[in-house]
C-alpha positions as CSV (number, residue, x, y, z in Angstrom):
1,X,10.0,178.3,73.5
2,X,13.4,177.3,75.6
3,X,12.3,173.4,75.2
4,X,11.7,174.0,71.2
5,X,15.4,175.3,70.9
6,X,16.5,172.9,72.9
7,X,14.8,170.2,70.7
8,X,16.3,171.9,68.0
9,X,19.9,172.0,69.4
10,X,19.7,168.4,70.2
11,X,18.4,167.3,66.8
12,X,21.4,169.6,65.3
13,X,24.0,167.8,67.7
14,X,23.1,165.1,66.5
15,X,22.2,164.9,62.8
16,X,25.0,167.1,61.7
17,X,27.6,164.6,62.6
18,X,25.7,161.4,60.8
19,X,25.4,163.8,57.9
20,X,29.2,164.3,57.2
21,X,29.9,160.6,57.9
22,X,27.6,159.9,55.4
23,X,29.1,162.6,53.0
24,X,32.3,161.0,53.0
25,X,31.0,157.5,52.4
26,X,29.1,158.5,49.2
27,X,32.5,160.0,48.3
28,X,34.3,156.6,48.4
29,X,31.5,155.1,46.6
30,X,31.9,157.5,43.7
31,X,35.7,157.1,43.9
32,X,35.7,153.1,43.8
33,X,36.0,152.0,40.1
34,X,36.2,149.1,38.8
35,X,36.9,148.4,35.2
36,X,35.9,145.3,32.8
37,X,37.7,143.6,30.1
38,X,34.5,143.2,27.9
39,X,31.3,144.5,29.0
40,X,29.7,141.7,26.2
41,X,30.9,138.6,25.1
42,X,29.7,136.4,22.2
43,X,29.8,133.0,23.1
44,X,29.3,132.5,18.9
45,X,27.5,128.8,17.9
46,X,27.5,126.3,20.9
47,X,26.0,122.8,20.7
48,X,23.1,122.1,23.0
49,X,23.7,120.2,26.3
50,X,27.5,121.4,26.5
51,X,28.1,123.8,29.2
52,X,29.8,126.8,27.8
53,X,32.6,129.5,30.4
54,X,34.0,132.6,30.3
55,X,36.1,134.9,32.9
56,X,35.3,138.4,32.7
57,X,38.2,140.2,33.9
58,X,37.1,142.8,37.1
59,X,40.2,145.6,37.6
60,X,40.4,148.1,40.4
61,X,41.1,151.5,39.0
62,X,40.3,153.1,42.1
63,X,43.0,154.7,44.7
64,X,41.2,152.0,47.4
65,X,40.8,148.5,47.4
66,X,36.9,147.4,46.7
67,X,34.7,144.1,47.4
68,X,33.1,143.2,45.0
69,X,29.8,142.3,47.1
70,X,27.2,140.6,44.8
71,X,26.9,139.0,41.1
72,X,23.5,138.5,39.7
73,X,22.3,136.8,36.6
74,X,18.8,137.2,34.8
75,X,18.0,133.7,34.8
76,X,19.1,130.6,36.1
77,X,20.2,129.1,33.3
78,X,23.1,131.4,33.6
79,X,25.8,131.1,36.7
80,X,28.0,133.3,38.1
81,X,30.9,133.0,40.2
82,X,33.3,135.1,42.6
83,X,35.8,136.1,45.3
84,X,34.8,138.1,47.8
85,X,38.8,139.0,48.5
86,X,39.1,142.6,48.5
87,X,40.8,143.7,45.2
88,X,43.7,146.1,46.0
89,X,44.5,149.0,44.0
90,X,45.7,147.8,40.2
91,X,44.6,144.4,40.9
92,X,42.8,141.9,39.2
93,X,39.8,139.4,40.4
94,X,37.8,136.9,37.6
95,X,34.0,137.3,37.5
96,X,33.3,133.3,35.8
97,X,30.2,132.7,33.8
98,X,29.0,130.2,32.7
99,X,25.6,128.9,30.4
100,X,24.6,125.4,30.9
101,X,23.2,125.8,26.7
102,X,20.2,123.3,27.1
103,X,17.5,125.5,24.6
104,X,18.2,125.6,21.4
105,X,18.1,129.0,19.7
106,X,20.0,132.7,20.0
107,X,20.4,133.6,23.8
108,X,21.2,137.3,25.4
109,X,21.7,137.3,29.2
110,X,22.6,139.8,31.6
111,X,24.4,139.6,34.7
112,X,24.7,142.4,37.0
113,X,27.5,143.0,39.4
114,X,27.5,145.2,42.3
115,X,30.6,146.6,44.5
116,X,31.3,149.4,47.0
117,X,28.6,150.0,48.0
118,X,25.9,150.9,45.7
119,X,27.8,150.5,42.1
120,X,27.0,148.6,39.3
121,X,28.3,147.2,36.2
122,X,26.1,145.3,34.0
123,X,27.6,142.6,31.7
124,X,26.6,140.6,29.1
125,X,26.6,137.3,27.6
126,X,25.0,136.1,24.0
127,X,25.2,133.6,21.3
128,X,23.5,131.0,19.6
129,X,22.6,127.3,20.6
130,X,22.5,124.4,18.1
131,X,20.5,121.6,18.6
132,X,22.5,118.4,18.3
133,X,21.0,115.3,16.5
134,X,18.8,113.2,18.2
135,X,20.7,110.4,17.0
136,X,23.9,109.7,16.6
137,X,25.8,109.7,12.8
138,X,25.2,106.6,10.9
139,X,27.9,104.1,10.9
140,X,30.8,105.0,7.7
141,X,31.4,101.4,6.7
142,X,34.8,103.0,5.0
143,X,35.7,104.0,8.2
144,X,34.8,100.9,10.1
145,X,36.9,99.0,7.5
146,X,40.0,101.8,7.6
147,X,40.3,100.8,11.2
148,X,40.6,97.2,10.8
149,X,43.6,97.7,8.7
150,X,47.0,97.2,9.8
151,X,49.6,100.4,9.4
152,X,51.8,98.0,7.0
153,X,48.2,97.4,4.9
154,X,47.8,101.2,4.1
155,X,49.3,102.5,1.2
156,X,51.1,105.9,0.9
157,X,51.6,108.0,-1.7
């Protein structure tokens, strides 16, 4: 009996300290916010083969600075970049995206960003690829002869 409440004692001793430490660290993750600009962006109509950007806007909200500790994308046709710079209390850091638009057709990504600790903020990118000629514009003979004249040559109204 003495060597189970000893056991016991010991495990209290020791578990109840761990405990609150951990209390007060899910506290700070709940307190650290970040805010977003746009949680979706529409890229709109793109041509194909032309790398498209934007910079999502991340802003601390929080009475703490916060790190901003991964940024995910669903595929890899989709890139994300970021500081890992702590971002102080009412500041600003830039989440870029960017699409390299090689399939033609309407795309929907997602890209997933993770700070503090265990939050999330999920963000999104759309639009809609158009596939570019596969050859180039016939040659305008007007335009071809509009160049070869001089700027005295060309009337104006």
């Amino acid at each position: 009996m003495k060597t189970y409440f000893l056991s016991l004692l010991a495990f209290a001793a020791f578990s109840f300290p761990t405990w609150g430490n951990a209390q007060i660290n899910a506290a700070e993750t709940q307190q650290a916010k970040l805010t977003m600009n746009e949680m979706v962006h529409d890229f709109g109509k793109i041509p194909q083969g032309k790398p498209v950007y934007y910079n999502f806007i991340a802003k601390n909200v929080s009475s703490s600075s916060v790190i901003i500790e991964t940024v995910q994308a669903s595929c890899g046709c989709t890139t994300p970049e970021w500081s890992t710079e702590p971002i102080q209390t009412g500041g600003s850091s830039i989440i870029k995206v960017g699409y390299n638009a090689a399939a033609p057709g309407y795309f929907e990504k997602t890209i997933s960003v993770a700070y503090a600790g265990g939050n999330n903020i999920l963000l999104t990118i759309k639009g809609e690829v158009w596939k570019t000629p596969d050859q180039p514009a016939p040659l305008n003979k007007s335009i071809a002869f509009l160049k070869t004249l001089k700027n005295s040559e060309i009337k104006k109204p």
